[in-house]
C-alpha positions, 0 to 999 in steps of 0.5 A: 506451517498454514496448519496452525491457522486452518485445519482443513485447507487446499493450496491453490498457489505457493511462492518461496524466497529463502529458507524459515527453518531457522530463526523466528517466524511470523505468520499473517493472513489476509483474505483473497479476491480469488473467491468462488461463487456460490461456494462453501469456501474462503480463499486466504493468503497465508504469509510466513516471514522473517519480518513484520507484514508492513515491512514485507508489503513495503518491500513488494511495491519497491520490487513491483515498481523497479523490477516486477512481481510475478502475477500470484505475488501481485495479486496478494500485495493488492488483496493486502488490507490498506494498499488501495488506501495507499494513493502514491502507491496506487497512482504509481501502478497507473503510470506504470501501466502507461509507459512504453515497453522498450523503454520500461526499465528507465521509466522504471527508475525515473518513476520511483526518483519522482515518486520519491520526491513525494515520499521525502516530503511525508519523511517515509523510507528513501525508495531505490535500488539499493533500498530494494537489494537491502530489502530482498537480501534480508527478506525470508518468506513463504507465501501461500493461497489457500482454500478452507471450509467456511464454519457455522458462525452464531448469528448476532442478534444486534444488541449491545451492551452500551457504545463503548461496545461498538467503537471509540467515539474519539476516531468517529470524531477523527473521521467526521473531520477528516471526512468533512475536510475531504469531501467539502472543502477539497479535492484528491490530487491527481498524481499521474501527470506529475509520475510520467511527465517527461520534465520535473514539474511540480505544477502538475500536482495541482497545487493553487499557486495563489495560496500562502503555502506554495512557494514553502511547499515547492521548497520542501519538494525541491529539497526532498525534506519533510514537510511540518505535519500541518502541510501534509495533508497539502501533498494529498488535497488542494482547497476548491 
């Protein structure tokens, strides 16, 4: 229960899908966007599930995107840490709010196809409805937003023993090049054209057809297979 995470709480909002009284559990929390102003007090998601945070938060995308989350389990999903550092995922809300409501369900179906296209070519989890049915058939949770008291905190000082104390300077390395490579050098690519267009057309990624790595790359897209770990950050920048 929340309990072994917060002593003092009120709950806000609950959602349920299966029974945790038998079998392990895992508890998780997160902070909430659903804050109050000027307040004394925290707001959490408190998730408690028979499988691992990643698997849970993989399986409500795929349901967000082929069937819909209520308004409560959406809100979690995108308050979840990392999810806005998803770009697939969050280009995909962007076509998704773009499609006609008659039509939502087979937008629905034609949006996840090409947005699996992409996901073959970084070799993540195949993305369908069967995937989803496998997903939710096994899937056990209680999801909980909770309100707590915030307690007293000592006040940091600044000082630290040496750098080791404040990070590895081996990922600082890793995001200084990954920073360069990103703002110099490149620029994001734009999903949303390729997501809602009518035709399968992989010139809408934004791709230079004049670089030595294209007609390879259009391979492995129309093939769905997993691009060399070199040619993957292509599937994200394309060179100014």
């Amino acid at each position: 229960m929340v309990e072994y995470l917060f002593q003092e709480f009120r709950i806000i909002g609950k959602s349920i899908h299966g029974s945790l009284s038998k079998g392990p559990k895992r508890i998780y929390s997160w902070k909430s966007s659903n804050q109050q102003p000027n307040s004394t007090t925290e707001t959490f998601w408190v998730l408690q599930t028979n499988v691992r945070v990643s698997k849970f938060l993989e399986c409500k995308k795929l349901e967000h995107l082929l069937i819909g989350l209520s308004g409560f389990e959406l809100q979690s999903l995108l308050d979840a840490p990392g999810v806005f550092r998803d770009r697939l995922f969050i280009d995909s809300l962007r076509a998704l709010a773009s499609f006609d409501l008659k039509d939502k369900q087979v937008s629905r179906l034609q949006l996840v196809a090409r947005l699996q296209r992409l996901r073959s070519c970084l070799g993540l989890s195949h993305w369908n409805l069967n995937l989803l049915y496998t997903y939710l058939g096994n899937l056990k949770y209680e999801l909980t937003e909770v309100r707590v008291p915030i307690r007293k905190v000592k006040k940091f000082s600044g000082w630290v023993r040496n750098s080791s104390a404040v990070g590895s300077k081996r990922s600082l390395k890793r995001d200084l090049e990954y920073e360069i490579f990103d703002t110099l050098l490149t620029e994001e690519i734009d999903y949303l054209p390729f997501l809602v267009s009518k035709e399968l057309d992989f010139n809408l990624l934004g791709l230079s057809a004049g670089s030595l790595l294209y007609i390879p790359l259009m391979h492995y897209l129309e093939i769905e297979k997993e691009l060399p770990e070199h040619m993957k950050k292509l599937l994200f920048f394309r060179y100014l």
